[in-house]
C-alpha positions in Angstrom: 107.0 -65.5 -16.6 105.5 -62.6 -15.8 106.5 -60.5 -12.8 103.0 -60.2 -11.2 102.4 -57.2 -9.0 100.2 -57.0 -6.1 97.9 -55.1 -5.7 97.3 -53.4 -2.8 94.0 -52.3 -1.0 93.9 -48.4 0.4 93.2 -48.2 3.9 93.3 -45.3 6.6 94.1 -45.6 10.2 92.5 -44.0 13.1 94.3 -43.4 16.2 92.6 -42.6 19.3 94.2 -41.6 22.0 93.1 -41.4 25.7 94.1 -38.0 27.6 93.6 -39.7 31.3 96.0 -42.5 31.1 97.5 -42.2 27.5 96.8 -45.3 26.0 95.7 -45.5 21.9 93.9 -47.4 19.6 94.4 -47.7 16.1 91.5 -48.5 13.9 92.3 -49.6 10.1 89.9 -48.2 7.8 89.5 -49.4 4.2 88.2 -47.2 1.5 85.2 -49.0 1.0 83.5 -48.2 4.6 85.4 -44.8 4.5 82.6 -44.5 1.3 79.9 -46.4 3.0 80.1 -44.0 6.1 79.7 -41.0 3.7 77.0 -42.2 1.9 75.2 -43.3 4.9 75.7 -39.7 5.9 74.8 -38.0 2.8 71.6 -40.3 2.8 70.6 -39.6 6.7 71.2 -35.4 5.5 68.9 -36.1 2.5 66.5 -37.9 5.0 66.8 -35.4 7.9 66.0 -32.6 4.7 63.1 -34.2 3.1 61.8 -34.9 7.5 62.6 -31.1 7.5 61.0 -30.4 4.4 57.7 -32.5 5.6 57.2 -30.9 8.7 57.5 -27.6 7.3 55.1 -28.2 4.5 52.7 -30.1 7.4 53.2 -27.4 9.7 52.4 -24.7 6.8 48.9 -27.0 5.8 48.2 -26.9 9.3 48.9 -23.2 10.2 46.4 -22.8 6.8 43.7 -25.0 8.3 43.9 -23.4 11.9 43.2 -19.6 10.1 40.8 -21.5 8.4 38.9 -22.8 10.8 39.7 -19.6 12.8 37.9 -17.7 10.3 34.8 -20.4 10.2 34.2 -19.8 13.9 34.2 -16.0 13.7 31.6 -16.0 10.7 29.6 -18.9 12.9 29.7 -16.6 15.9 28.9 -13.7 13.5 25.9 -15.9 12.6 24.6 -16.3 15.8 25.1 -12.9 16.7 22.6 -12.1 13.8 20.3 -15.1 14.6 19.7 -13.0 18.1 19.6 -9.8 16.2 16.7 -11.3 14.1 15.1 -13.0 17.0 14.8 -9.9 18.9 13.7 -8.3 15.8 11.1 -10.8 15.4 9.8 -10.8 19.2 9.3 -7.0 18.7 7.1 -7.3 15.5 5.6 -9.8 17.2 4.5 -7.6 20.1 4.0 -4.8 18.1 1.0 -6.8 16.2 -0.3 -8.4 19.0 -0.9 -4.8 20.4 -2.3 -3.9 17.1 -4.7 -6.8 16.9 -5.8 -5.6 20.6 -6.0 -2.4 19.3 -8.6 -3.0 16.5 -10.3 -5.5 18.4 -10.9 -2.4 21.2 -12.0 -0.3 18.4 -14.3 -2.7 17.2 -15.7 -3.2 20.4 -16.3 0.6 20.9 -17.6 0.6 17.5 -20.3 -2.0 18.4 -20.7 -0.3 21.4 -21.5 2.7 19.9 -25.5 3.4 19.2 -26.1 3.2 15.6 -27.9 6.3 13.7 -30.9 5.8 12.4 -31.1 6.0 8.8 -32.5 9.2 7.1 -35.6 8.3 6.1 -35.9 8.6 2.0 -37.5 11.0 0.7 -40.5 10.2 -1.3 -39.9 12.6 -4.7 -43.5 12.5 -5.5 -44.5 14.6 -2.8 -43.7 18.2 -4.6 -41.0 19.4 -1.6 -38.8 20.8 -4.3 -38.1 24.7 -4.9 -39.6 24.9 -8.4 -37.0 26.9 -9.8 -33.3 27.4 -10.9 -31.4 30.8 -11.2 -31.6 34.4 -10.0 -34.6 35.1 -9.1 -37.2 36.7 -6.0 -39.9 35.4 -4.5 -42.4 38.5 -5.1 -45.4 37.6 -3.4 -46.4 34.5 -0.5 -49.1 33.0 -0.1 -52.5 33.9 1.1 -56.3 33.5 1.0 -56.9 36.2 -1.5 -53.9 34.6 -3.3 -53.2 31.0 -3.0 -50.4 31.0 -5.0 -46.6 32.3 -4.3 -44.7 34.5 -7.2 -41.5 34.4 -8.4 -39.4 37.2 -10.3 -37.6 35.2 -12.7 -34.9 36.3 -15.2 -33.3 35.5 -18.5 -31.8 31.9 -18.1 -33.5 30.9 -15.6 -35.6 27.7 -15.4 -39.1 26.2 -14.1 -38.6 22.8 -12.6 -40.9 20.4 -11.3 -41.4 20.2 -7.7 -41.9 16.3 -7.6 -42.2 12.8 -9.7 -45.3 13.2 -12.1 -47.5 13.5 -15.6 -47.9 16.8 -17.2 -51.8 16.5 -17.4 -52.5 20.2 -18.7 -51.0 22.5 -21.1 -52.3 25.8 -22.0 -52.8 29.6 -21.8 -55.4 32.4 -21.2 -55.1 36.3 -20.9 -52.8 36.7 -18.3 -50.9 33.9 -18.4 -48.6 32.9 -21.3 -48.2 29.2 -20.4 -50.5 27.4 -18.0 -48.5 24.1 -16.6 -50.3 21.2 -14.7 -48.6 18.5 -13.3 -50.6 15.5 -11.5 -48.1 13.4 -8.8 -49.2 10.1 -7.6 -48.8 11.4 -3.9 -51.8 13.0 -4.5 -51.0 16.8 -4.9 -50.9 19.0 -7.9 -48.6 21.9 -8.7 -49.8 24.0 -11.2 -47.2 26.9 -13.0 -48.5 29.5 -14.6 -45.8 32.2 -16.9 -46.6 35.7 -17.1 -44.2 36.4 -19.8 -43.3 34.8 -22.9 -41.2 31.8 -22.3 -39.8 28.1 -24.0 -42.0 25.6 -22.7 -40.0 22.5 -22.6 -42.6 19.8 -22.3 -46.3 18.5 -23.9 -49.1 16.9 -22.3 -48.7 13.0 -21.1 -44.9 13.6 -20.8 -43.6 11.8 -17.6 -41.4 14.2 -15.6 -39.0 13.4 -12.3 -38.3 16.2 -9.8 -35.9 18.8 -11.1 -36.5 18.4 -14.3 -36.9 21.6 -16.8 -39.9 22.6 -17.6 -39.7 26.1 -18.8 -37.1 28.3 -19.8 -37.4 32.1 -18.7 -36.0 34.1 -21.9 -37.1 37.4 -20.7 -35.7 39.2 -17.5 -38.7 39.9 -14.8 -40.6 37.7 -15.7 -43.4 36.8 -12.9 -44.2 33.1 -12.6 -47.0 31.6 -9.7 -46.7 29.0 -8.5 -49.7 27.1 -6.7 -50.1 23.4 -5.0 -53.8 21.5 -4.7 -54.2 18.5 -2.8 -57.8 17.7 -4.1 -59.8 21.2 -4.1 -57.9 22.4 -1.2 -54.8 25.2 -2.0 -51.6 24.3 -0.2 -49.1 27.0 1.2 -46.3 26.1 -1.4 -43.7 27.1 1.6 -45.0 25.1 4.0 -44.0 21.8 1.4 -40.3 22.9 -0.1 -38.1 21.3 1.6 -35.3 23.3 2.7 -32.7 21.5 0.3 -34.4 22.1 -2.3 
């Protein structure tokens, strides 16, 4: 037979010895719990790490979401801050166009209150109120009872114009006068001009004529034109009709 050899199990021993009255205790310690003690403390130093490890990286999430919400409080206070800014804004416009509205409504009421003008009566342009010509020229002679008539000195590029809205009724000439002009207005009046000199007669008999409009052009300087007004068989002062604007 075999010689069969024991085997024996490792152990440790612990002594512990008091320092008041000196008395020990020995504690046998096999290599199994020697191993199970270390890996129950390598696994509480890997569990006290990854704790560690968790309350740092909660810590960190939560230092993140305090500057966060920090920051979200300043811009909400900023916010506000400019909700007053644009309320007070608003309170002022709001003033300002109440005061304007009270300021045109005043106007308006001083504008109502003010008397109106009368409207300038129109003039009717078939009386003949209307200085019968246009360019340089003088007035030569006024009129008179010996002569019911008023002269003009006319000149080169000048021009006879009606006084007032009418017909031409009468076109002609004689020995002193080079063109004869009669024009018939439904006011009732008649202006007759009459050309010394030669002269382009711009219209004919039956033409309708407004006021101002050419009748005669004066091609030759000094040329005297008279000018005369009837109402019926009665000879009007021509001054006492032109109106001053005209």
């Amino acid at each position: 037979m075999k010689d069969q050899r024991h085997k024996r199990k490792e152990s440790f021993s612990v002594l512990l010895i008091s320092n008041i009255d000196r008395s020990s205790r020995q504690f046998q310690l096999s290599m199994f719990t020697i191993r199970m003690v270390i890996f129950l403390l390598v696994l509480l130093l890997v569990l006290l790490g990854w704790l560690g490890y968790q309350y740092a990286t909660g810590y960190n999430r939560q230092e993140a979401l305090r500057q966060q919400l920090h920051s979200q409080e300043e811009k909400m206070a900023q916010l506000e801050q400019e909700k007053e800014t644009w309320n007070s804004e608003k309170l002022a416009l709001t003033a300002e166009n109440e005061t304007l509205r009270q300021e045109q409504e005043q106007l308006k009421a001083a504008k109502e209150e003010e008397p109106k003008e009368e409207p300038e009566p129109e003039v009717d342009s078939t009386y003949p109120t209307r200085y019968p010509y246009q360019g340089t020229g003088v007035l030569e002679g006024t009129y008179s009872e010996e002569q019911p008539y008023i002269t003009l000195s006319t000149y080169a590029g000048g021009t006879i114009v009606a006084a007032g809205d009418g017909t031409v009724t009468a076109v002609g000439q004689d020995d002193t006068y080079k063109i004869i002009l009669e024009i018939t207005h439904p006011s009732g009046y008649m202006t007759r001009y009459l050309s010394r000199g030669e002269a382009e007669l711009q219209v004919e008999e039956g033409t309708e004529v407004s006021a101002g409009d050419g009748l005669v052009n004066i091609t030759t300087d000094d040329t005297l034109v008279d000018y005369q007004i009837l109402q019926g068989e009665e000879t009007v002062d021509p001054l006492s009709m032109i109106d001053a604007k005209g």
